[in-house]
C-alpha positions in Angstrom: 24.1 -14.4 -2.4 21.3 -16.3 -1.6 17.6 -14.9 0.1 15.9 -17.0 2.8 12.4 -17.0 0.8 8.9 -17.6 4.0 7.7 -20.8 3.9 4.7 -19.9 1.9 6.7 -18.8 -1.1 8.6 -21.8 -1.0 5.7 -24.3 -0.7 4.0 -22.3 -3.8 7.5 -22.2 -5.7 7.0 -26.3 -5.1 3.6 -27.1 -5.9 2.4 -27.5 -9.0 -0.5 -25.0 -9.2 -0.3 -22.3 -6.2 -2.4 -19.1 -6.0 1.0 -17.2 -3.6 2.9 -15.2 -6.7 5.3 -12.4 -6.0 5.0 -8.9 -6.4 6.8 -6.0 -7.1 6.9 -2.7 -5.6 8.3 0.3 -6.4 8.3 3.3 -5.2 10.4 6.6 -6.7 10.9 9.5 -5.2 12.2 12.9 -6.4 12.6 16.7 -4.5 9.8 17.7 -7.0 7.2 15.2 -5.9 4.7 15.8 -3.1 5.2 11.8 -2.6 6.3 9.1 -3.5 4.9 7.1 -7.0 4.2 3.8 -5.6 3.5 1.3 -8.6 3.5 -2.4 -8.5 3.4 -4.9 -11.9 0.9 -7.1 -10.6 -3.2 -5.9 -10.6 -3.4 -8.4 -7.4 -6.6 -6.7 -5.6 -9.2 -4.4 -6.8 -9.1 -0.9 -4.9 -11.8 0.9 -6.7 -14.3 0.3 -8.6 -15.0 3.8 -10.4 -12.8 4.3 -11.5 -11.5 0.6 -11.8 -8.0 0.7 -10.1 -6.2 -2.5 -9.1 -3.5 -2.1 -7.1 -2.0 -3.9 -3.8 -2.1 -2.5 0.2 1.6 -2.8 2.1 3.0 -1.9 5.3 6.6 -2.5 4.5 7.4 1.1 4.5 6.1 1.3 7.9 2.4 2.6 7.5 -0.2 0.8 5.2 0.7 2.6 1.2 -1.4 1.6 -1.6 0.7 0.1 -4.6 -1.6 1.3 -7.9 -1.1 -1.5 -10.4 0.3 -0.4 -13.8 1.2 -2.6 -17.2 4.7 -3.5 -17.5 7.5 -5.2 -17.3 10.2 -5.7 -14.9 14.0 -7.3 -14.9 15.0 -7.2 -11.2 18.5 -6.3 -9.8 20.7 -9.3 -9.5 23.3 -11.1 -7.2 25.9 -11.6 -9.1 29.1 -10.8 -7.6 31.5 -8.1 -9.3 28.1 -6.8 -11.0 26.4 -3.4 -10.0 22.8 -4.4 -9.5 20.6 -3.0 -11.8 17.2 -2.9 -12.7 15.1 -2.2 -15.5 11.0 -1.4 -16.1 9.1 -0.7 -19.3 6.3 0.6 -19.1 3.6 1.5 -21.5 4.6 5.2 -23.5 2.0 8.3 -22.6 2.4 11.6 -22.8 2.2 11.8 -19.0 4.9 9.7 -18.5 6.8 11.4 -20.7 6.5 14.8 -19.2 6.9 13.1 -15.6 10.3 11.7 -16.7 11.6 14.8 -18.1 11.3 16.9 -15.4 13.3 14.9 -13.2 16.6 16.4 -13.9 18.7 16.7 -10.9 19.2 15.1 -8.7 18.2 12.0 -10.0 15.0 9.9 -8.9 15.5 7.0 -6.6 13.9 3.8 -6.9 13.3 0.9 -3.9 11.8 -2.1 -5.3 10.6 -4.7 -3.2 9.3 -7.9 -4.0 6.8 -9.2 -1.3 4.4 -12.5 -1.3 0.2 -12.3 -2.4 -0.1 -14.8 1.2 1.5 -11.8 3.4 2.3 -8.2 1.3 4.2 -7.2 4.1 6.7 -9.9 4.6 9.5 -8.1 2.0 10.9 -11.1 0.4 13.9 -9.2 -1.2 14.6 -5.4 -1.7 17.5 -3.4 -3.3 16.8 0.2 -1.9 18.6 2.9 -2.9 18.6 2.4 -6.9 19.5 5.6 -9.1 17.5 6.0 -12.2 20.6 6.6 -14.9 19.1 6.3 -18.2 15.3 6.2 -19.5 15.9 5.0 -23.5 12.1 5.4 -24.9 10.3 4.6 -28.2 7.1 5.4 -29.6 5.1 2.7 -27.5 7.6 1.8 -24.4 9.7 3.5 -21.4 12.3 1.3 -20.2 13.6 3.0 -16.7 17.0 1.3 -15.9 17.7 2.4 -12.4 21.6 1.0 -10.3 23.6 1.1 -7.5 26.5 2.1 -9.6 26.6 5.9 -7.7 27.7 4.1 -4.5 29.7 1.1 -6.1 32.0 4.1 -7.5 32.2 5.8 -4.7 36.3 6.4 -3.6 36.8 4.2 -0.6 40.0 4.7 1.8 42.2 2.2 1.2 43.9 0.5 4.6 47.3 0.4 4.9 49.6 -1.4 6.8 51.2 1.1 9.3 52.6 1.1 13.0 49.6 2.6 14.0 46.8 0.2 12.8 49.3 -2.8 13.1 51.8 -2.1 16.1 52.4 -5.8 16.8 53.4 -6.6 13.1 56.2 -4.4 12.9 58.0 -5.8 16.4 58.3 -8.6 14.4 59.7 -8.1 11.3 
């Protein structure tokens, strides 16, 4: 499947040296939050300076949300067909974190993530909305979160069958 990228992340995606990167944003909601974490990988503005919080301002939600920048790491979902998209974040281990991610019990947090240009945060570049967080493996120093689709990709679909009533004009033939 492929994304029609704006013409500024193509131009920096051609240059040599460009100061456009992409970001990420995700936001996660859960019944038991007041609101929505919104995170994003990349520390592309500073929002405060006491205390120093870096962070990045979008309106692709529909009203201007503050993304608070946080270390990690990020694989995003991909296209391939026949594959449930899935994506995965590390993040740094804390005793906060851990606490946050084992009181989400049921149902189970969703995750949008959206990847948007530094030149224009609220042009969304891609986004896979909707992603269930199914596992959260952990060590002493890292969280991975691996949020998928794979809740609607197993859902039972209805299967269409070829009757007198959705094909009248077939069986006059036969």
């Amino acid at each position: 499947m492929t994304r029609n990228l704006s013409h500024a992340v193509r131009a920096a995606q051609d240059a040599t040296t460009s100061d456009v990167v992409q970001i990420v944003l995700l936001r996660i909601t859960h019944p038991d939050l007041s609101e929505p974490l919104r995170l994003t990988l990349t520390p592309h503005e500073l929002v405060s300076e006491e205390p120093e919080i870096f962070g990045v301002y979008s309106d692709w939600e529909g009203t201007e949300q503050l993304y608070t920048a946080v270390q990690a790491g990020a694989e995003m979902p991909g296209d391939d067909e026949g594959d449930i998209p899935e994506a995965r974040v590390s993040l740094q281990n804390t005793p906060e974190l851990m606490d946050a991610i084992q009181s989400f019990t049921s149902p189970k947090p969703v995750v949008d993530c959206v990847v948007v240009s530094s030149a224009d945060t609220n042009n969304v570049e891609g986004e896979w909305l909707g992603l269930r967080i199914v596992e959260t493996p952990f060590d002493s120093s890292t969280v991975e979160i691996r949020a998928n689709l794979a809740h609607i990709m197993e859902e039972p679909a209805v299967q269409h069958v070829m009757t007198p009533a959705r094909a009248p004009g077939l069986r006059g033939a036969i």
